[in-house]
C-alpha positions as CSV (number, residue, x, y, z in Angstrom):
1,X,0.0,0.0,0.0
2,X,1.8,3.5,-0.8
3,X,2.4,6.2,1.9
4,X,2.6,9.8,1.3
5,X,4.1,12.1,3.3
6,X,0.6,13.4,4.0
7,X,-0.2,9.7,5.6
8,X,2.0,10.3,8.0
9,X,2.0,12.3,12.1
10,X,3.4,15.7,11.7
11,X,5.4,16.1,14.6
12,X,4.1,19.8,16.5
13,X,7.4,22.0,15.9
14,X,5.6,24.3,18.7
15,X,5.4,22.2,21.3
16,X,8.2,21.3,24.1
17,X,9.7,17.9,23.4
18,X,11.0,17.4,26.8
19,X,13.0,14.4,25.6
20,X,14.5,14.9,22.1
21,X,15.5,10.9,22.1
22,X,12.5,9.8,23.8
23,X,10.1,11.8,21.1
24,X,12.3,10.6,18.2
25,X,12.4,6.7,19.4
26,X,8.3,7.0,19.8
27,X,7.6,8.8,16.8
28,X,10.1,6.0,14.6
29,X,7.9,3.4,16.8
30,X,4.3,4.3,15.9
31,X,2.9,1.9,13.5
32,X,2.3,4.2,10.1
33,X,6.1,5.1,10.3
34,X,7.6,1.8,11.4
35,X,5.6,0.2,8.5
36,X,8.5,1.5,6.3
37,X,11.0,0.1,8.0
38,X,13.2,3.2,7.2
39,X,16.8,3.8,8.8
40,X,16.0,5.6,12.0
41,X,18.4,8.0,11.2
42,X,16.3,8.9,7.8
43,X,13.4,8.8,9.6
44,X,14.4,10.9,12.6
45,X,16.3,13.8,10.4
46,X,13.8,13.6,7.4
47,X,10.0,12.7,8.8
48,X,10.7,13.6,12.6
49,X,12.9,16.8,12.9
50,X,11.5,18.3,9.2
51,X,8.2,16.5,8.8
52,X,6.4,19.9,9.2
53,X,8.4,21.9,6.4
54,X,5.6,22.7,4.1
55,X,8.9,22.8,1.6
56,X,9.0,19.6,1.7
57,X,5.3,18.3,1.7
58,X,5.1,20.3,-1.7
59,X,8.1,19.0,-3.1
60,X,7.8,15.2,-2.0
61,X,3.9,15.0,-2.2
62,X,3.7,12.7,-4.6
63,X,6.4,10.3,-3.5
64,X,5.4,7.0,-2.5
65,X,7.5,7.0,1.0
66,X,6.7,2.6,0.6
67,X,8.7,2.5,-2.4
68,X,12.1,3.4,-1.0
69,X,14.9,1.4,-0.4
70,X,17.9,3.4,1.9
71,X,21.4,2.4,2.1
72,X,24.4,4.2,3.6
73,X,26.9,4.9,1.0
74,X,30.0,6.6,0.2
75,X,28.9,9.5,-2.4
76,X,31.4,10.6,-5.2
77,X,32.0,14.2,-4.8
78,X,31.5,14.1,-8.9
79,X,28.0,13.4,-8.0
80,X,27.4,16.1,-5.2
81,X,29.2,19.1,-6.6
82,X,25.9,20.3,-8.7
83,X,23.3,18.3,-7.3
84,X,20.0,19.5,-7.0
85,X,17.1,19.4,-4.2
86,X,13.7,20.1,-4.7
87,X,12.1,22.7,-6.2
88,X,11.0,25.0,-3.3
89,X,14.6,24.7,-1.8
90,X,17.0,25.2,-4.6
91,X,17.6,28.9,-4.2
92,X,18.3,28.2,-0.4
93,X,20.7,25.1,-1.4
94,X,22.8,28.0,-4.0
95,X,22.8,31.0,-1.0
96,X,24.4,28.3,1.1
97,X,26.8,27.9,-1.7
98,X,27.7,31.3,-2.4
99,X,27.9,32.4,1.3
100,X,29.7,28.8,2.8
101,X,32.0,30.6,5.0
102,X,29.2,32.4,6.8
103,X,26.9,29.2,7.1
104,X,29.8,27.4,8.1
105,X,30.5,30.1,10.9
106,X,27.6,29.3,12.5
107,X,27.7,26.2,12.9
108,X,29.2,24.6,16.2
109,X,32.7,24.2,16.2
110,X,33.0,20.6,15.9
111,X,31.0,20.9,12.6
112,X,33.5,23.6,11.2
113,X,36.4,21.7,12.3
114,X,35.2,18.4,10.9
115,X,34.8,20.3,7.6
116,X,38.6,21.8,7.8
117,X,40.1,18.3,8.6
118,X,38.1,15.4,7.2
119,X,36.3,17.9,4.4
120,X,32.8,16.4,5.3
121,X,30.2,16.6,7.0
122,X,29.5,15.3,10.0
123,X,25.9,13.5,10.0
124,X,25.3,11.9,6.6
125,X,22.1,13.9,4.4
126,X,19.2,12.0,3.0
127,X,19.2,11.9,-1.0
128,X,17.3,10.1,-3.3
129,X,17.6,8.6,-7.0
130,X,15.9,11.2,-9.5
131,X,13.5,8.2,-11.3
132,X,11.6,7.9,-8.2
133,X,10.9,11.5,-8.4
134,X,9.7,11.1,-11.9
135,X,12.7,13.3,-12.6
136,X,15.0,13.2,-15.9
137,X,18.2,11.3,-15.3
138,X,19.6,9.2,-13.3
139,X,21.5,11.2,-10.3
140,X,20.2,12.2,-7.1
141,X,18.8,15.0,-5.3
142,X,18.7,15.9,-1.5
143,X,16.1,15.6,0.1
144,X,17.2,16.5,3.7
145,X,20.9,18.2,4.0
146,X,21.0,20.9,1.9
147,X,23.0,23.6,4.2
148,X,25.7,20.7,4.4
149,X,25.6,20.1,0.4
150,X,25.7,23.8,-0.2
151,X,28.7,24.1,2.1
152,X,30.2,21.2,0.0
153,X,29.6,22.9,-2.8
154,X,30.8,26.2,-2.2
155,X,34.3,24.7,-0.4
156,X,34.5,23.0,-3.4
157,X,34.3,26.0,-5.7
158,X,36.6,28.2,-3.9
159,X,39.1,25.5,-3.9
160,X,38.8,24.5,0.3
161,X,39.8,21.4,1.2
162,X,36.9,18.8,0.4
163,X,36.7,14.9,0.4
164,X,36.4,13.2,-2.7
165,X,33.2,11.1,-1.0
166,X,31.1,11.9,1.3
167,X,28.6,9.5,3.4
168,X,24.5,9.8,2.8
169,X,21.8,7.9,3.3
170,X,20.5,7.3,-0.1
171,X,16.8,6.0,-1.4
172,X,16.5,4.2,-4.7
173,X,13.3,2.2,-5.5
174,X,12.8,-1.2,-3.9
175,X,14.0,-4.0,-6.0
176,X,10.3,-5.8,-6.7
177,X,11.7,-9.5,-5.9
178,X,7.7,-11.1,-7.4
């Protein structure tokens, strides 16, 4: 049976969590998200901590959330340095880009200094292949990371120090095994 992102709790950005941890482990745990059997970690960064971004129920309305297949993988930075995100996000994806030292001077320190001596990031962002957005080609787009992909890209640009892969969670349709 498909999901939509519209099948699924919205988690209140307004109201106090109390336990960050406790919420996340519940919300992964009630029955119309465990039914994916997603990565908690896409689940908590994508559908828990963003869930609410009406950017994102535009852009992925008419992805069928039961159809994905995520796997950790090393990304080629050939692949990331013009990748794309949705539609109501791209300008914000290129400002990162343009403006990398200032988004990366905001970020904790530990985040900057990953960046200056292992040229990553430090938690891996959600992509997923292009076909299942009905999109031409084959690549992939983010879904959920695009401050860290526009940092990427930006470094990259200006000649910084950058890895030649980077680690993401990526979807790609499930293999239909009838």
């Amino acid at each position: 049976m498909p999901t939509y992102l519209k099948d699924l709790p919205i988690v209140d950005p307004d109201r106090n969590l109390g336990d960050r941890q406790k919420s996340r482990a519940e919300y992964i745990a009630l029955p119309e998200v465990a039914r994916l059997e997603w990565p908690a970690a896409v689940v908590g960064e994508w559908l828990f901590d963003h869930g609410d971004h009406e950017a994102f129920r535009q852009d992925y309305a008419t992805l069928d959330l039961s159809g994905i297949d995520w796997t950790l993988e090393e990304v080629p930075l050939s692949e990331l340095q013009a990748i794309r995100t949705g539609a109501s996000e791209q300008v914000f994806l290129d400002d990162v880009a343009e403006d990398h030292v200032h988004w990366l001077s905001v970020r904790p320190a530990d985040v900057r200094q990953t960046w200056e001596t292992r040229g990553t990031w430090m938690v891996a962002p959600i992509l997923v292949a292009q076909n299942l957005l009905s999109l031409p080609g084959c690549g992939l787009q983010v879904i959920e990371g695009r401050m860290r992909v526009g940092i990427l890209q930006g470094r990259r640009r200006d000649g910084l120090y950058v890895a030649d892969s980077h680690e993401a969670w990526v979807g790609r349709a499930l293999l239909d095994l009838a």
